[in-house]
C-alpha positions in Angstrom: -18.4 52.2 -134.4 -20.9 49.7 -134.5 -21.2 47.2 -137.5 -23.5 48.6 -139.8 -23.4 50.8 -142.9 -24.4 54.3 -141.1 -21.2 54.1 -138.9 -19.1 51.9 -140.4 -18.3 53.1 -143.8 -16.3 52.0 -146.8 -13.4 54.3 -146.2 -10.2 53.9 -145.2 -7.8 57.0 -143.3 -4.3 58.1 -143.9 -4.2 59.0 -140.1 -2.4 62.2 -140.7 -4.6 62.9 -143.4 -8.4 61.8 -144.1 -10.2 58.9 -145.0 -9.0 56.5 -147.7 -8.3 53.4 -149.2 -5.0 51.6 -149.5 -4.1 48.0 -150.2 -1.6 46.0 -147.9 2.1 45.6 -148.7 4.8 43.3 -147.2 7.7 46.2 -148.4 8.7 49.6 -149.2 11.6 52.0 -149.1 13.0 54.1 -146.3 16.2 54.6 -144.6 18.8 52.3 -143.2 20.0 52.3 -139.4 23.2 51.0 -138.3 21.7 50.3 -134.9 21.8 46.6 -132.9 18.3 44.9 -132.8 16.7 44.3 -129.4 14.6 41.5 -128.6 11.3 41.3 -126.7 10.7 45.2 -126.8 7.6 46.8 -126.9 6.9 48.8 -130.2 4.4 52.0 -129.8 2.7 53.4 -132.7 0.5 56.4 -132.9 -2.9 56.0 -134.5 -4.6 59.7 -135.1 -8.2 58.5 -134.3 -10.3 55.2 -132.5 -11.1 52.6 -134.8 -14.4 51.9 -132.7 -16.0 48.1 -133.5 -13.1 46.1 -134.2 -14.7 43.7 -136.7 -12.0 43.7 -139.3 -14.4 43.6 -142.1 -17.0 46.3 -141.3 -14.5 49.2 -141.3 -12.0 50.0 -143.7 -11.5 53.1 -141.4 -7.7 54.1 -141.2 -7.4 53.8 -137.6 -8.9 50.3 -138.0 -7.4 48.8 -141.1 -4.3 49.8 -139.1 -5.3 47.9 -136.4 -6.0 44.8 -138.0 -2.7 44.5 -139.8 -1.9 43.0 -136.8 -4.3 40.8 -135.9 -5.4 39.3 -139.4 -3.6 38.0 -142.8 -4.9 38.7 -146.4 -4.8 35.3 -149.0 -2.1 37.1 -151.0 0.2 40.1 -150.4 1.5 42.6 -153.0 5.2 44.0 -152.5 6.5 47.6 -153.3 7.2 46.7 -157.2 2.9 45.8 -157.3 3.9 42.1 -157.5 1.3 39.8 -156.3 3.3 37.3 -153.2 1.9 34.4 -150.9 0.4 35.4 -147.5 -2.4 33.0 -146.5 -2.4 31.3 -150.4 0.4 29.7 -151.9 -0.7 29.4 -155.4 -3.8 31.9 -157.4 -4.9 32.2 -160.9 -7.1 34.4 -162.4 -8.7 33.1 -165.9 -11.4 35.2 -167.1 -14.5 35.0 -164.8 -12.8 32.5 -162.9 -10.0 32.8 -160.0 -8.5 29.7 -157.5 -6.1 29.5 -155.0 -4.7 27.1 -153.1 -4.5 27.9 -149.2 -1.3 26.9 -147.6 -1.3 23.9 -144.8 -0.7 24.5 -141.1 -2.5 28.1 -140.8 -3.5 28.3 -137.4 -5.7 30.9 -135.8 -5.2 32.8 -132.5 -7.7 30.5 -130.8 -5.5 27.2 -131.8 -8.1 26.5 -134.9 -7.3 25.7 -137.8 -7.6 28.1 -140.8 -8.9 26.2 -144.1 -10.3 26.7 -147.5 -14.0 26.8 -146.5 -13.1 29.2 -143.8 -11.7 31.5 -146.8 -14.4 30.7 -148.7 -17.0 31.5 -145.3 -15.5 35.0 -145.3 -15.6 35.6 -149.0 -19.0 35.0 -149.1 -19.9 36.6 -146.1 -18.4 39.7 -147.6 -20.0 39.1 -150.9 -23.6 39.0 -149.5 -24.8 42.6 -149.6 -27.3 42.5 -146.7 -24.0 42.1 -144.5 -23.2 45.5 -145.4 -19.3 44.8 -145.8 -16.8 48.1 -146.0 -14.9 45.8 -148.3 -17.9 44.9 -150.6 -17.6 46.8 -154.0 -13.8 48.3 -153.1 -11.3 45.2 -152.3 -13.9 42.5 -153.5 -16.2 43.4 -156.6 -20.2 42.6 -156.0 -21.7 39.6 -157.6 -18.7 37.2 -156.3 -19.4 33.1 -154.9 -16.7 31.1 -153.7 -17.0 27.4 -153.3 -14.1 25.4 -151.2 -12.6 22.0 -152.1 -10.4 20.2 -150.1 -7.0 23.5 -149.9 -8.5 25.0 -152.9 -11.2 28.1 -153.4 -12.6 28.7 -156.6 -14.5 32.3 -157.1 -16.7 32.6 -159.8 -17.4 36.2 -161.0 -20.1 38.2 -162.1 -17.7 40.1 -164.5 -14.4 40.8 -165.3 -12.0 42.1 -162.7 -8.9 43.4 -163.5 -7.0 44.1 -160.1 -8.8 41.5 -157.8 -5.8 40.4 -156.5 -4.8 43.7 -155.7 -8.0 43.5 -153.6 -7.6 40.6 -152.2 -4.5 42.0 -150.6 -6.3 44.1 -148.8 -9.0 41.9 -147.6 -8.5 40.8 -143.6 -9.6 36.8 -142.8 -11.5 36.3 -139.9 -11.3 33.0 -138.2 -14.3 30.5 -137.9 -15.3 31.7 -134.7 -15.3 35.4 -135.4 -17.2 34.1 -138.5 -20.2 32.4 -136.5 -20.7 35.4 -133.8 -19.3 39.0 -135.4 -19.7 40.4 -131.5 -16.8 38.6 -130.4 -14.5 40.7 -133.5 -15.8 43.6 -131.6 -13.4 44.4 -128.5 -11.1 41.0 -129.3 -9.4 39.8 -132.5 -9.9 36.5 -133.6 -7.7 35.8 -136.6 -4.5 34.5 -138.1 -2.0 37.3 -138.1 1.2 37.7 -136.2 -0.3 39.3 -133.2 -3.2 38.9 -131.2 -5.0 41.8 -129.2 -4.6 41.2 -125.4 -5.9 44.9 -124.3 -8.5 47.0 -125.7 -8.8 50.7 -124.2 -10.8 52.4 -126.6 -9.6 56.4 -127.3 -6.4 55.1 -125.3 -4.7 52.4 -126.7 -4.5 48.8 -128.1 -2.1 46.1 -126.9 -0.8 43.3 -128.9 1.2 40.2 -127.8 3.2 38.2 -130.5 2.3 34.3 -131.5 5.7 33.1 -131.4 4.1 30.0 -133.9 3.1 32.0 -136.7 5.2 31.2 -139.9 3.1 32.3 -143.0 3.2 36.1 -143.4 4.0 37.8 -147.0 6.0 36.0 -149.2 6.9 33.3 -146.3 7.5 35.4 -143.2 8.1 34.5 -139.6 8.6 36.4 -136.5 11.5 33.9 -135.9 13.8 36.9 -136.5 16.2 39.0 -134.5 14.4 42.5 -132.8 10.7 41.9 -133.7 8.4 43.1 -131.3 7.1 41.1 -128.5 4.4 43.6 -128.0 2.7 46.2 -130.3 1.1 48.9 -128.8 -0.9 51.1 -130.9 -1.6 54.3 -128.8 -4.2 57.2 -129.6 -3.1 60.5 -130.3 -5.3 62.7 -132.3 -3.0 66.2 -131.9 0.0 66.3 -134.6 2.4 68.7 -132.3 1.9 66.1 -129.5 2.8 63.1 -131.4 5.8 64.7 -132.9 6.6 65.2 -129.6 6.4 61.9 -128.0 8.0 60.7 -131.5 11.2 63.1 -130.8 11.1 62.3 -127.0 11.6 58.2 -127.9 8.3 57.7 -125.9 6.9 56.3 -129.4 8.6 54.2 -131.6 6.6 55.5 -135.0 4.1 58.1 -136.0 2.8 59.1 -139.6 3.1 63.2 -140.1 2.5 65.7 -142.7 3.6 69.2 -143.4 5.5 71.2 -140.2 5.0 68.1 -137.6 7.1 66.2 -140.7 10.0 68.9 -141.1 10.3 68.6 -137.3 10.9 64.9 -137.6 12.9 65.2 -140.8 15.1 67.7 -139.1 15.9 65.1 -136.6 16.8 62.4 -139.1 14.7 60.2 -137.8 14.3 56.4 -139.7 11.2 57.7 -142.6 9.3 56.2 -145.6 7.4 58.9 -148.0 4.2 58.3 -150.0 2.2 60.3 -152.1 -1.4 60.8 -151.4 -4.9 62.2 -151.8 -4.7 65.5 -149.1 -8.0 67.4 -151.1 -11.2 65.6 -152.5 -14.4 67.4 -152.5 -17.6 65.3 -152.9 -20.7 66.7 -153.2 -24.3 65.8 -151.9 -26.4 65.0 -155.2 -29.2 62.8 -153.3 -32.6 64.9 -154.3 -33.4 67.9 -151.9 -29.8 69.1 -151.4 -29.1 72.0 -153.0 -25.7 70.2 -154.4 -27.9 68.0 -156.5 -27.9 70.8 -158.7 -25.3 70.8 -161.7 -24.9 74.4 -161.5 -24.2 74.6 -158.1 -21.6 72.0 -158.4 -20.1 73.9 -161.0 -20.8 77.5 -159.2 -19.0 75.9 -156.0 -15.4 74.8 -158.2 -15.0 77.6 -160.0 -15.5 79.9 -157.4 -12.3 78.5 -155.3 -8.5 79.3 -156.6 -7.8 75.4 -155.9 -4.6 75.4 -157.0 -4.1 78.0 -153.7 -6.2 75.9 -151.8 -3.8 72.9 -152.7 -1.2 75.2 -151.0 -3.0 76.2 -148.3 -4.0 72.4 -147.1 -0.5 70.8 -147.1 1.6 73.7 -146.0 3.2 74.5 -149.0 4.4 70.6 -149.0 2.1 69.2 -151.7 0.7 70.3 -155.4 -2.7 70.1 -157.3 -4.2 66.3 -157.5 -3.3 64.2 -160.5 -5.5 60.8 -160.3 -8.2 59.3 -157.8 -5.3 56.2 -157.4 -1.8 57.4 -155.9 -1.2 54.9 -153.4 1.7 52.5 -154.7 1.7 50.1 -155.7 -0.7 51.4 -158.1 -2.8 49.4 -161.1 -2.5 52.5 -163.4 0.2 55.6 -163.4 -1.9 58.2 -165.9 -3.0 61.9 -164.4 -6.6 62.4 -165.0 -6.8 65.7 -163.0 -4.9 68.1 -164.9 -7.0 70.0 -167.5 -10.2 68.2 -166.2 -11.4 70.6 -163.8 -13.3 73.2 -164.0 -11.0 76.5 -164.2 -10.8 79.1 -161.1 -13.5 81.9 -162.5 -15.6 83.5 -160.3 -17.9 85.1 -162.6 -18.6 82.5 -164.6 -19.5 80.9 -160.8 -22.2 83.7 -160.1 -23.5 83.5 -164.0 -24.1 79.9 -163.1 -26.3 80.2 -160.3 -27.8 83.2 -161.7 -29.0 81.4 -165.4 -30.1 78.2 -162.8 -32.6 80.8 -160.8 -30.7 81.0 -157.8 -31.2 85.1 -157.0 -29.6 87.2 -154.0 -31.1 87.8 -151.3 -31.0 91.2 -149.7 -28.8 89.8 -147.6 -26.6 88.2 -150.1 -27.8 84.6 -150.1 -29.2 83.1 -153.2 -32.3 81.7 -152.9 -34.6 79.5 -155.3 -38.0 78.9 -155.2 -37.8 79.8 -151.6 -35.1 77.8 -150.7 -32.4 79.3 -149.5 -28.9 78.0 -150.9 -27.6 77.0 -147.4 -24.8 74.4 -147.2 -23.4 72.2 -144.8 -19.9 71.6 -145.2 -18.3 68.3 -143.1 -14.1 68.6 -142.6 -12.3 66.3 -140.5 -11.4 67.9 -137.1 -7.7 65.5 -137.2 -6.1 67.2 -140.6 -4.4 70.2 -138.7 -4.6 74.0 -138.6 -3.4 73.5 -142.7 -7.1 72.1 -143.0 -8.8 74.4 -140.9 -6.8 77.4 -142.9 -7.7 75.7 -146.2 -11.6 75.5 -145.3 -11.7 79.2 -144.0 -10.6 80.2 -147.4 -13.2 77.7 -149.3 -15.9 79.2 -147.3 -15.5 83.0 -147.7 -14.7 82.1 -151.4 -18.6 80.5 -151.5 -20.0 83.3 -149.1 -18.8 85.7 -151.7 -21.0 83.9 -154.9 -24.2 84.2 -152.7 -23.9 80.6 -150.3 -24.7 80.8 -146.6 -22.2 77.6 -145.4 -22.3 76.3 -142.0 -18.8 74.5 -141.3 -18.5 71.7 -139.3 -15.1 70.3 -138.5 -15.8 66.6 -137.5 -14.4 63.5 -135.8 -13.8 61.0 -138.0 -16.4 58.4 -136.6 -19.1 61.8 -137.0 -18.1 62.4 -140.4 -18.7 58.5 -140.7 -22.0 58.6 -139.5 -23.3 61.6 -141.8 -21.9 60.6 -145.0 -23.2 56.9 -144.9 -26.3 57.1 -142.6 -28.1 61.0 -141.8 -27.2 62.2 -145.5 -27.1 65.8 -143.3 -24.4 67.2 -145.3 -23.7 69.1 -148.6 -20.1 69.3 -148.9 -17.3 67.2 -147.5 -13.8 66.5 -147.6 -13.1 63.3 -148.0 -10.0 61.4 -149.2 -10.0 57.9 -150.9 -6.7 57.2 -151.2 -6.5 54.0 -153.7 -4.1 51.7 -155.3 -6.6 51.0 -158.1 -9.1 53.0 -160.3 -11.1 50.8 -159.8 -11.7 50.5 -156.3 -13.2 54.2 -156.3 -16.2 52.6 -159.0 -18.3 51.9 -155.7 -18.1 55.4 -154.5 -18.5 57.4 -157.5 -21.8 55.2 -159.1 -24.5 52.6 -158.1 -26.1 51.9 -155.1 -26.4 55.0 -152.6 -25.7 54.7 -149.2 -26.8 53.5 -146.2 -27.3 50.3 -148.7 -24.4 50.9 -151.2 -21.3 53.1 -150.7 -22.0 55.7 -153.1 -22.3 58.1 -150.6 -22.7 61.4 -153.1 -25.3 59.7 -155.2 -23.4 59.9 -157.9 -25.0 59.5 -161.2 -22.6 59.8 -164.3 -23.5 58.1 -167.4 -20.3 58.9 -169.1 -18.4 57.4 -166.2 -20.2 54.4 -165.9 -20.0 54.0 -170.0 -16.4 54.1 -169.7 -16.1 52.0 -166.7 -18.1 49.0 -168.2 -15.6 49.3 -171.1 -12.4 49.4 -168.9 -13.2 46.8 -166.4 -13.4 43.9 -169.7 -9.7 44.5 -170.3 -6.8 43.0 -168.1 -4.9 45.0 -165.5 -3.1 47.9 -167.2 -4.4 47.6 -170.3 -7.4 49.5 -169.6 -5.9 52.2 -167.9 -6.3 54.7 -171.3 -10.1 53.8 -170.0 -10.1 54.3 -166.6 -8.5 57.7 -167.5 -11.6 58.9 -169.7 -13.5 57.6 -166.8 -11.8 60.0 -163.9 -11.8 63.0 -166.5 -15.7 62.4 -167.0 -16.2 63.0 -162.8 -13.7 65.9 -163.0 -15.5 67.8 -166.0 -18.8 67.2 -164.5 -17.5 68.9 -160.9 -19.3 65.3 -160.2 -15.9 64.8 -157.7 -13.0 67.5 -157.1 -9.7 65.7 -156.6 -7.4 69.3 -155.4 -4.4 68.2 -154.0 -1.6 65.7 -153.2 0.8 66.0 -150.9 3.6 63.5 -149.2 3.1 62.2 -146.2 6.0 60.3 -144.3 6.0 57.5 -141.8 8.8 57.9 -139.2 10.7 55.6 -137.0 12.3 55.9 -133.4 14.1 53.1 -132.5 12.6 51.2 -134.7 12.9 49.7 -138.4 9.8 48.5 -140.7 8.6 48.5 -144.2 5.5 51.2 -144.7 3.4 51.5 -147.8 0.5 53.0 -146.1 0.2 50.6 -143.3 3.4 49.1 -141.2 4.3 45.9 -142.2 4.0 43.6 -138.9 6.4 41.2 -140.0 9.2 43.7 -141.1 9.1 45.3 -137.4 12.7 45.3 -136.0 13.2 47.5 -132.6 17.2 49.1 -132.9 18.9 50.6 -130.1 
């Protein structure tokens, strides 16, 4: 993908899943092996998709934020409990509109400079200035943000208040001075301060890392001066489920992320595995002027006229449930439920009397049609989420056929998908996932600017929303999270967003140990045999 807003959008993916958003984490849970720790092995792990440019800071693609785990530190980490830990900063402080933190000493980059406070404060700028069209802009680092550097010190002054900015920042990749001053060398090479610099670069095949044997300031205080860590990392490309089971069972890959029958095969085996809950349904509708979807009532018509409590069921397998928030990814800034008793209930007349009081009028050949437009949609689904997917969109569509909607279904790469939602617009209805650790990180998505400039890529325009999000974002952390709630419901009610399912997706091991909490921990890697 190249490093603009039209193909490089601010989404992150779940790999076995769909696009999302998740903060970095230096630990999670999963099971124990008895096994002896080798040293200098080579760890292979499966990515579901080609991150495309490699410029850590244009993407927040899965495929790439897994990717540049490797490469690239955060200033601060956040462990499995939410707790905010060291990484590239020793010390932070939030007071009001006001946040510091000291950088440690003795960072060096992969290309043997040095990695200071004006180089922090270089990329938080950088990412702050809207006509660089950031992923990270508005999701880990709020708008309006300048950073001034003195001496090992950074000091961001805020536009407003920001109640998980350090969550965030934990999810915000440093670039190194060089990368800063030309962004095309971050394109096929990593220039950064991470554990692991990129040696090979086959794109759609795989990624090679080698290990930087000096590096001594990963979360909390890492080092990779510990038994069985990796000498090499490399992430291959596999974008079929059976087929990395398969090479997962066979030993050929050390770890692979799976959902639904590819995970009961692995689970059978009893294989090392983490579990997380996450976003599997979340339908976003086109409201930009001249779709058809910028019509309330067709919102409306198209919820209610879908069982989604089946099509929960029929999307993960029988493995997941309806959706409960917009943030699900732990560590999490707020544990409420917005989704249940928001939505719009399953009734499919009240779906036709919707359209039918808003003018749209059958056809004689079933398709509504208003002032002679014809209400034809174009439905985007990411090709990489399984037959489950496909199953679940077959049953969406003949459920919006039958209400009078002609629906032309595209099932899409992810870097296609990309490209339509942030630059062509040509699409009506998508599914896509933002899996967050934060309400607030979805604010971006769901108001303000509309893409290709911003990343509200539905043109989302939600007064109550916005009301309640400029009242929760003045209190602290979890106190606003009563807020944050009323905000979610406001989207739900509205059919503005249509969160439809969780499920639990798992992160196995073979011959291999790490901590996973939506990305694998580089520092925790320990090959077993």
């Amino acid at each position: 993908m190249t490093p603009n807003r039209t193909a490089a959008a601010a989404v992150t993916a779940v790999s076995a899943l769909a696009l999302v958003l998740v903060g970095c984490s230096s630990d999670g849970g999963g099971q124990t092996s008895t096994g002896n720790t080798i040293d200098g092995a080579t760890f292979t792990q499966i990515m579901g998709a080609d991150p495309g440019n490699l410029d850590p800071q244009m993407s927040a693609g899965s495929a790439l934020f897994d990717l540049s785990l490797f490469a690239y530190d955060t200033l601060v980490s956040v462990n499995g409990e939410g707790e905010v830990q060291s990484q590239l900063a020793s010390e932070w402080s939030l007071d009001g509109l006001t946040a510091s933190l000291t950088i440690n000493d003795g960072i060096v980059c992969s290309d043997g400079t040095d990695f200071t406070a004006q180089t922090a404060a270089d990329n938080l700028n950088w990412v702050s200035d809207p006509a660089n069209e950031s992923a990270f802009l508005g999701a880990f680092l709020p708008a309006g943000i300048t950073t001034v550097a003195e001496d090992d010190t950074i000091t961001m002054t805020l536009s407003e208040p920001a109640p998980f900015l350090m969550l965030g920042l934990a999810g915000l990749p440093m670039v190194c001075d060089a990368g800063l001053n030309d962004r095309s060398l971050l394109a096929s090479a990593s220039n950064g301060t991470g554990p692991y610099v990129l040696t090979e670069a086959v794109p759609n095949d795989h990624y090679t890392f080698e290990l930087r044997e000096e590096y001594a300031w990963g979360p909390n205080g890492a080092t990779v001066d510990e038994p069985g860590i990796p000498a090499k990392v490399n992430l291959r490309i596999v974008g079929d489920g059976t087929t990395a089971t398969n090479l997962l069972l066979s030993g050929e890959v050390n770890a692979a992320q799976l959902a639904g029958p590819d995970a009961d095969r692995a689970l059978a085996a009893d294989l090392f595995a983490h579990e997380s809950t996450a976003v599997a349904g979340e339908q976003w509708y086109n409201q930009a002027e001249g779709h058809p979807t910028s019509d309330p009532a067709v919102r409306m018509a198209l919820t209610q006229a879908v069982d989604l409590d089946e099509l929960a069921n029929v999307i993960t397998a029988g493995k997941g449930g309806p959706g409960t928030a917009l943030a699900t990814v732990d560590p999490r800034g707020c544990t409420f439920e917005s989704v249940p008793g928001s939505l719009p209930t399953f009734d499919v007349d009240a779906a036709n009397a919707a359209l039918d009081e808003a003018g749209w009028v059958r056809g004689d050949d079933g398709v509504r049609v208003k002032d002679g437009t014809r209400l034809s949609l174009v439905f985007l689904y990411d090709n990489s989420l399984g037959a489950a997917a496909t199953a679940a969109a077959e049953l969406a569509m003949s459920a919006w056929q039958e209400i009078g909607v002609e629906v032309d279904g595209k099932q899409q790469d992810e870097s296609v998908m990309l490209e339509a939602l942030f630059g062509t617009g040509a699409w009506d209805i998508s599914w896509v996932t933002l899996n967050v650790n934060s309400p607030d990180q979805i604010v971006g998505f769901a108001s303000g600017t509309v893409a290709p400039e911003g990343v509200n890529f539905a043109s989302i325009d939600n007064a109550d929303y916005e009301a309640a999000v400029a009242e929760a974002i003045q209190l602290p952390g979890a106190e606003g999270c009563s807020i944050w709630q009323e905000a979610e419901t406001a989207l739900f009610t509205a059919a503005d967003l249509v969160p439809f399912a969780n499920t639990t997706v798992h992160m196995f091991g073979n011959g291999a140990e790490f901590d996973w909490l939506g990305q694998t921990s580089p520092t925790s890697l320990r090959m077993i045999g």
